[in-house]
N, C-alpha and C positions, 0 to 999 in steps of 0.2 A: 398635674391633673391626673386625677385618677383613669385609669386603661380600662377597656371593655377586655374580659377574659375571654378569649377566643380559643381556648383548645387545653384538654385534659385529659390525657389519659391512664386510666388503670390495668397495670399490672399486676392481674393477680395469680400467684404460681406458689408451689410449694418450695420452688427452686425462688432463688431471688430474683429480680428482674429491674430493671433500670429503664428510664424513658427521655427519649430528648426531642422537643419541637425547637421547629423552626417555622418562620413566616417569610411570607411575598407580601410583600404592602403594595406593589404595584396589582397583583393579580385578587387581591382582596380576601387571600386564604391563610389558613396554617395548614402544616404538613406534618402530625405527628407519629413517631417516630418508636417504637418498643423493642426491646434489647434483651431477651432472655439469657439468662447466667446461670450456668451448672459451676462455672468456678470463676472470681472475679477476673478472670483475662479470659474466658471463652465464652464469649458471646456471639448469640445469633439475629441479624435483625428480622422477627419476624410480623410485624403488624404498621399498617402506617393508616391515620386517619385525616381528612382534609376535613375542611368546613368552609363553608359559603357565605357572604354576609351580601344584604340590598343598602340599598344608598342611606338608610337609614340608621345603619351596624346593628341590624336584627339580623339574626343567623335565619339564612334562608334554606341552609342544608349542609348534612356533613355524610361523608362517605368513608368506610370503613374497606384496609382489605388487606389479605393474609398473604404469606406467603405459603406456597404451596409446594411440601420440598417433592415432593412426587413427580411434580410435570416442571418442578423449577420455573415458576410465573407468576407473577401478582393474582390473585382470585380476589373478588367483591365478595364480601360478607357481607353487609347492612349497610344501608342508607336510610336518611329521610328526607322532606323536604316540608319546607314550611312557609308560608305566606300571611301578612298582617296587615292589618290597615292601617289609616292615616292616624289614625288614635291610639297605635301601637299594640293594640290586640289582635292576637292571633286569631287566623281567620282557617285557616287548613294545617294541617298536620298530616302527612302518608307515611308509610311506613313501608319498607323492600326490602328481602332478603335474595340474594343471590343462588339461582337457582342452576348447579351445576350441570346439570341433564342438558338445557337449552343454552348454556352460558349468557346468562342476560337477567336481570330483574327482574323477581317477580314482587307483587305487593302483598302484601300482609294486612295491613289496617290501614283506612282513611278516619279523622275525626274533621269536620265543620263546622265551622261558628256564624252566626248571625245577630248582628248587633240593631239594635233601633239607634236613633237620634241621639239619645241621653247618652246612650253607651248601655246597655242592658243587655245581656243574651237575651236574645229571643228566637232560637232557632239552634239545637245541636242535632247535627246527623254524623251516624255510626257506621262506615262502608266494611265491607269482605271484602276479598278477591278471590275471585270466580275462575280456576283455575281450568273451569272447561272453555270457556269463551274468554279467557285473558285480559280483563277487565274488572271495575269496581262494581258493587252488585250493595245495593239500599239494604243495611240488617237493621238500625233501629234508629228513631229521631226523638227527642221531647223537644216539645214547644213550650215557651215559657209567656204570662204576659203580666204588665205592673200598672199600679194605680198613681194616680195623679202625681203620687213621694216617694215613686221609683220601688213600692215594698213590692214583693212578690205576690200577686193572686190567685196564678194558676199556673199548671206544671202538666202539660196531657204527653202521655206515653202512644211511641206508637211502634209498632213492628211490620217489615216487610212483607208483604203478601207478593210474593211471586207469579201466582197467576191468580188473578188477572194486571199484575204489578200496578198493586194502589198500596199507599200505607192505610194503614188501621189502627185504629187507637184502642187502646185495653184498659186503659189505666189513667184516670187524672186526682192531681191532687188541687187543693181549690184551701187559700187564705182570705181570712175576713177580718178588718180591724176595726177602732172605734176613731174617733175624731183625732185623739191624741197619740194616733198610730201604734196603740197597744193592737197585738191581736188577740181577738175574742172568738175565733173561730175557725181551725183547721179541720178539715174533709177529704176523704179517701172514697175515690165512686171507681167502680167496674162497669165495663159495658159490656150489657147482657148481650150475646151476642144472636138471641134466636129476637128475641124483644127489640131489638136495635136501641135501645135506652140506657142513660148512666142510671145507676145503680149504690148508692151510698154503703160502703162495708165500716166506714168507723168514724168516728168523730170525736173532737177536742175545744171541749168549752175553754175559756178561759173567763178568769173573772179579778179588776184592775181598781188600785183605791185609787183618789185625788194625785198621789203622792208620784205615781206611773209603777207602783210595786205589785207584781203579781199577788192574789193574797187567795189566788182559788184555781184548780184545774180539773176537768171529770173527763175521762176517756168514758168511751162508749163504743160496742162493734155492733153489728146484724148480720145474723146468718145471710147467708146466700142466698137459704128459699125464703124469709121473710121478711118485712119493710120497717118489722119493729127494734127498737135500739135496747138495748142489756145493757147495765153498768158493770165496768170492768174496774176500774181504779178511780180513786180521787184524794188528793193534796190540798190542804190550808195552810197557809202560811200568815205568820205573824211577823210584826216587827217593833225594834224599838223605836222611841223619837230622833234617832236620825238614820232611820230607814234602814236599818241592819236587821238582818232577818234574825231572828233569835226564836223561835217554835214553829214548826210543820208536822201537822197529825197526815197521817194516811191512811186510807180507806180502802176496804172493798167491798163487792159486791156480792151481798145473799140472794141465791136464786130464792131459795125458798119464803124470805120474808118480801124481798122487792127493795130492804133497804139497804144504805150504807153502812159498813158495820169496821169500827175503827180496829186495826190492826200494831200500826207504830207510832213514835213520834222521835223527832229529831230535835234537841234542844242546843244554844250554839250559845257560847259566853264571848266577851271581849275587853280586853284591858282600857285602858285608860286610853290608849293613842289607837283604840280603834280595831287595832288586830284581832284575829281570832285567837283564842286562846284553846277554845274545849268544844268538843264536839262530842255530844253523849245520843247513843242511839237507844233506844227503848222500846219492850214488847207488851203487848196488852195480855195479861191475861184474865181471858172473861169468866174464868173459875172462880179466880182469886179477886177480882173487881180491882188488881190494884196492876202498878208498871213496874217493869223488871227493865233495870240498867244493863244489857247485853254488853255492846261496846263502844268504846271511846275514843278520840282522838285528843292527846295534849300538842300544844305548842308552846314552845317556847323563843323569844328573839331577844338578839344583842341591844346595844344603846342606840344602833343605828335601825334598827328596827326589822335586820333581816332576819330570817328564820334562822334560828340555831339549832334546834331537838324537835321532833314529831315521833310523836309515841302512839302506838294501837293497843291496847287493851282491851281483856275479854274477862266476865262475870259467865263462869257457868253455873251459877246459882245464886238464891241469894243469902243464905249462908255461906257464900265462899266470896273474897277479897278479888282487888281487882287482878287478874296477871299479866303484865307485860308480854305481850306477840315477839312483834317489830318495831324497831326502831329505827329514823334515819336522822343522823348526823351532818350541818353545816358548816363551813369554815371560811371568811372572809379576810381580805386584805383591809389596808386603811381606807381604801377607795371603793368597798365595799362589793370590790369585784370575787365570787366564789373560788375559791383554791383547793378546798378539799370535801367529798361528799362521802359520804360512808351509808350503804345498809346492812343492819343485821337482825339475826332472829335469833330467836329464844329456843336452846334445845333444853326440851324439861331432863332428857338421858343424861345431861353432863353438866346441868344445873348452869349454865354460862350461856353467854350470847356468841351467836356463828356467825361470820363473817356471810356477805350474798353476794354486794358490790363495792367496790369505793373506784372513787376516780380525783386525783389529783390535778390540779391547774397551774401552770406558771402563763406570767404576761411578764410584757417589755414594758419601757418606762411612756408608751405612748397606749397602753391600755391592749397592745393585739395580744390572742392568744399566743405563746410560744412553743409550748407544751401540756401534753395530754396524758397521764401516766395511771393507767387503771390495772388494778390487783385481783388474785386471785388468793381463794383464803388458803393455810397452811393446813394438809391433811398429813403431811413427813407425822406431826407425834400425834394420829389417831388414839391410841390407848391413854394418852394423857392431856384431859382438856386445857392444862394450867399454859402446854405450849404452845398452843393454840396461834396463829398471826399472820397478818398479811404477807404475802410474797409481792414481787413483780407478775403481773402478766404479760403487759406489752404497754407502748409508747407510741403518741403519733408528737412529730414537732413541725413546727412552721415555719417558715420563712419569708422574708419580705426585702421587697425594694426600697431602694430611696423614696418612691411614692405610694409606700405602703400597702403598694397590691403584693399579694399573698401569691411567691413565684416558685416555692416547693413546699411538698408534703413527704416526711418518712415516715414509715410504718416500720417499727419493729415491735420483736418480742424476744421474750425473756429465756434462755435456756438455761432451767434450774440445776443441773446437773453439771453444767459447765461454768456455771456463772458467770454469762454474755450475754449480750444484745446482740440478737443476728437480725439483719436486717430481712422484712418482706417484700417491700413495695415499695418507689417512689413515683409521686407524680409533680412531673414541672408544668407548670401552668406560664403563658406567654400571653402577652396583652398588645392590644393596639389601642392607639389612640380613638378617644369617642369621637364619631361623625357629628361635626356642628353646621348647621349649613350656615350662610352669610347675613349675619343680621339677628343671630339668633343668638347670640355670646349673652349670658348670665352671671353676674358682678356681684358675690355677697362681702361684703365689706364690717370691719374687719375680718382679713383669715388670715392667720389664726387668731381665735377670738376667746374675750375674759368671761364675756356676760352679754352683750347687747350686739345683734346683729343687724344690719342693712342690708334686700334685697334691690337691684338695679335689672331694668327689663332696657334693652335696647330697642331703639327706631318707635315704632307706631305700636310694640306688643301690649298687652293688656292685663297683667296684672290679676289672677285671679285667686291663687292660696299655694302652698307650698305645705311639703310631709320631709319629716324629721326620719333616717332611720341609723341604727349603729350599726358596727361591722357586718353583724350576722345577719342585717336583716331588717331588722323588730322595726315596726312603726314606733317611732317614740312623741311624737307631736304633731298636730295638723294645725296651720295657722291660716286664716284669710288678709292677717298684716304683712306690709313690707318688713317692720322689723318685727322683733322679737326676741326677750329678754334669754337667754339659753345657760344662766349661770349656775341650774341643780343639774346640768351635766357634768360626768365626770370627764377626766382628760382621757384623752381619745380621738380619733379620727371618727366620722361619719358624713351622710350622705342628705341632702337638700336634693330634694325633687319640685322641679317649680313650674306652675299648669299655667295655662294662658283661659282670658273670660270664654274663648270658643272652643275648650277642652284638652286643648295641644298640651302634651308634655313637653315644655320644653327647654331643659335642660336639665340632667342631675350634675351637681358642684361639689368636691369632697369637701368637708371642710373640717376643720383642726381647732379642738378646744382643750388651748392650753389650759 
C-alpha cells in the first residue's frame, strides 16, 4: 500500500548538502534532518524539521528550526499549522515566523475556508498580524455563492475597515447562465461609496448554439462617471460538423461610428483523426479590403497520435514567404510516454536554428520517472555556427521503494570544464502508512490489473463514484460504476480515489496496471 509522504526537505546551498529523516510512529511525527558539506566528510548538521498529522493523516502542522552557531541552540524559524474538515478540506492555514527579539512565535498570515452543504467555498478570510497588539487582525474576505448545479454566481470582495471594525465590500463579480448551464452573462460592479450602491464597470455577453459551443462573446466597460456601456472587443466563432472550431473573427470597437469594426481572424485545420494540424492567424486590412496571413502554427504527430513538431511562422508581407520563428520538438517511447523535448529559434545572423531548451526523460519498466536530464546550448564555437550543440546542464534522478513511493531525489549539474556531475541537493522523502479507520478498507480487485476492474465498499458504506489519477497527479477518469474497463492505460502505477453517497473520501488504493 502506497504511504502518505510525511516530510521533505530541501537543501539548497552552493556547497552540496545532504538530508536524512527519520519518523516516530508512536508520536505521529517526522523529524527532518539537513547536513551541509564544504567536503564530503565535513558536515554540519544545521536544520531539523518536524510535522504534525490528526487522526485522519492530514498534516496539521510542521515546525521548522535552525541551529544557531552563535548562542550554540536550536532557534524556530517557521512554523504552520493547519485544520480540515470532515470532507477533508482545509479549513485554516497560519503561518509564524520566529521572532528572535521576544523568543516566541510570531504570526505572519492566517487564510479561512468556509464550505456550505455540497462542499462549495463559501467564505475565504485573509488575517495579518498585528504586531502592536500580538494578535490576528481581518485584512480581506470574498464571499462566494452558487445556483441550484453548484455553478458560481457571485464573488463580493470585501476589505478591513478598522474603525469602526466592519468589513466592506468594494468589489463583486456576479455569473448568469441559461438552462443548459452555458453562461451568458458575467458582471464586474464597484460600490460607490458616497451613493452606497453597486455600480456595473464591465460586462460579458455570451452567446451558445444547440450544440453547447460558444459561437459569440462582446465585452463591454462604463466609465466610472457614467451608466452607459462602450464596446471594447467581440469574438465569433464557427465550427465544423463535429464541433471543432475552425474560424473566429474579432472585433472592436469605433468610438466614433458606434460600431463593431473587424480587426482579425483565426482559422484552424485538422486531420483526419481529428488533431489540429494548422493554426493561421490573419490581419484585416481595411485599405486593401483584403486579409494578410501574419502567423501560423504547424503540427505535426506520430502513428500514435502524439505530437511530434510545432512550428511558428511569421509573413512580414505579402510579397514575402513564410519564415520559420520556433520550433519545438517531441520524442516518445513505445508506451508513448515523452523522453525527449527540444525548443529552438531561428537566428537569421547564422542562418541556423539556436538551441532555448531541451529536456530528456528516462522511466523504469513500471512507467515512474527515473531521470530528468535537461541541456544547455553550446556557445564554446560562438564564431562558428556549424558547431553549434547541446551540452549537459544538470540532472534530477528518482528513486523508489518496493511500493513505489518516490524515497529520493538528486539534483546535480554538469561542470563543463571538468567534465563531472557534482552533486547539489538531495531530498529523501519518508512515508507512513495511510490512516484507515475500522470498517473503511477498500477492495479493488483485480490488483494488479489487465483491463477490467472491481470496486468492493465494506459494511453499510455507499457506493458513490471514484477518480482515476497517475503518478503525477492528473485526473485520468471519473466513474459513478463499481467496475470499469481501464485497458487504454499504459503500465504503470496509479491512484483510485473512492467517495461515499454522503461525500466521504473514502479511501485512495494504489493500483498497478500491468
Amino acid at each position: 500500500m502506497k504511504g502518505t509522504k510525511i516530510g521533505l526537505i530541501l537543501a539548497l546551498s552552493v556547497i552540496s548538502a545532504f538530508t536524512v529523516q527519520s519518523q516516530s510512529v508512536d508520536q505521529g511525527w517526522i523529524s527532518s534532518l539537513k547536513f551541509e558539506f564544504k567536503t564530503l566528510k565535513d558536515s554540519t548538521l544545521t536544520e531539523r524539521t518536524y510535522h504534525l498529522f490528526d487522526a485522519n493523516g492530514d498534516i496539521s502542522g510542521a515546525v521548522t528550526f535552525a541551529w544557531n552557531k552563535r548562542k550554540q541552540l536550536w532557534q524556530g524559524v517557521q512554523k504552520y499549522e493547519a485544520a480540515w474538515n470532515n470532507f477533508g478540506k482545509k479549513t485554516i492555514y497560519s503561518e509564524y515566523i520566529w521572532d528572535t527579539i521576544s523568543s516566541g512565535w510570531r504570526g505572519r498570515r492566517k487564510h479561512r475556508w468556509t464550505y456550505d452543504v455540497n462542499g462549495n467555498q463559501t467564505v475565504y478570510e485573509y488575517s495579518l498580524w498585528d504586531q502592536t497588539n500580538n494578535e490576528w487582525e481581518f485584512s480581506s474576505k470574498n464571499e462566494y455563492s452558487y445556483n441550484s448545479n453548484g455553478k458560481k454566481t457571485g464573488e463580493t470582495y470585501y476589505t478591513w475597515d478598522t474603525d469602526p471594525g466592519i468589513w466592506m465590500a468594494y468589489l463583486k463579480d456576479e455569473w448568469y447562465f441559461d438552462v443548459s448551464g452555458n453562461q451568458t452573462l458575467y458582471m464586474r460592479l464597484w460600490m460607490d461609496a458616497l451613493l452606497q450602491n453597486w455600480k456595473c464597470s464591465e460586462k460579458l455577453e455570451s452567446e451558445w448554439d444547440t450544440a453547447g459551443n460558444k459561437i459569440a462573446e462582446a465585452h463591454y466597460y462604463a466609465p466610472w462617471d457614467n451608466d452607459s456601456f462602450y464596446g471594447d472587443y467581440k469574438w465569433e466563432y464557427f465550427y465544423d460538423e463535429n464541433n471543432r472550431q475552425v474560424l473566429r473573427y474579432y472585433y472592436g470597437w469605433d468610438n466614433s461610428t458606434k460600431y463593431w469594426v473587424i480587426h482579425q481572424k483565426t482559422e484552424n485545420s485538422y486531420d483526419g483523426n481529428g488533431k489540429l494540424t494548422l493554426i493561421t492567424y490573419s490581419d484585416w486590412n481595411s485599405a486593401t479590403t483584403i486579409w494578410f496571413d501574419h502567423y501560423k502554427y504547424t503540427y505535426t504527430y506520430d502513428s500514435m497520435g502524439n505530437k511530434t513538431l510545432e512550428i511558428r511562422s511569421v509573413r512580414l508581407s505579402d510579397s514575402t514567404d513564410w519564415k520559420d520563428l520556433e520550433k519545438r520538438e517531441f520524442e516518445y517511447d513505445s508506451h508513448g510516454r515523452l523522453t525527449s523535448y527540444r525548443w529552438l529559434e531561428w537566428w537569421d545572423w547564422f542562418d541556423g536554428w539556436w538551441g532555448y531548451s531541451r529536456t530528456d526523460y528516462t522511466y523504469d519498466d513500471m512507467g515512474n520517472l527515473t531521470m530528468e536530464i535537461w541541456y544547455d546550448w553550446d556557445f564554446v564555437y560562438y564564431n562558428d555556427p556549424s558547431g553549434y550543440n547541446w551540452y549537459y546542464g544538470g540532472k534530477t534522478e528518482y528513486f523508489y521503494d518496493k511500493d513505489l513511493n518516490r524515497i529520493l531525489t538528486i539534483y546535480t549539474v554538469w561542470y563543463p570544464d571538468g567534465e563531472v556531475w557534482g552533486m547539489q541537493y538531495k531530498i529523501y522523502m519518508t512515508y507512513k502508512e495511510p490512516v484507515i479507520k475500522k470498517g473503511t478498507d477498500v477492495t479493488i480487485y483485480p490488483n494488479p490489473c489487465k483491463d477490467i476492474i472491481f470496486i468492493a465498499l465494506p459494511n453499510e458504506s455507499v457506493f458513490d463514484s471514484f477518480e482515476l489519477f497517475d503518478f503525477s497527479g492528473r485526473k485520468l477518469l471519473t466513474s459513478q460504476e463499481y467496475t470499469s474497463d481501464l485497458s487504454f492505460l499504459t503500465r504503470g502505477v496509479y491512484f483510485v480515489k473512492v467517495k461515499t453517497r454522503d461525500g466521504r473520501l473514502l479511501s485512495t488504493v494504489k493500483l498497478i496496471k500491468d
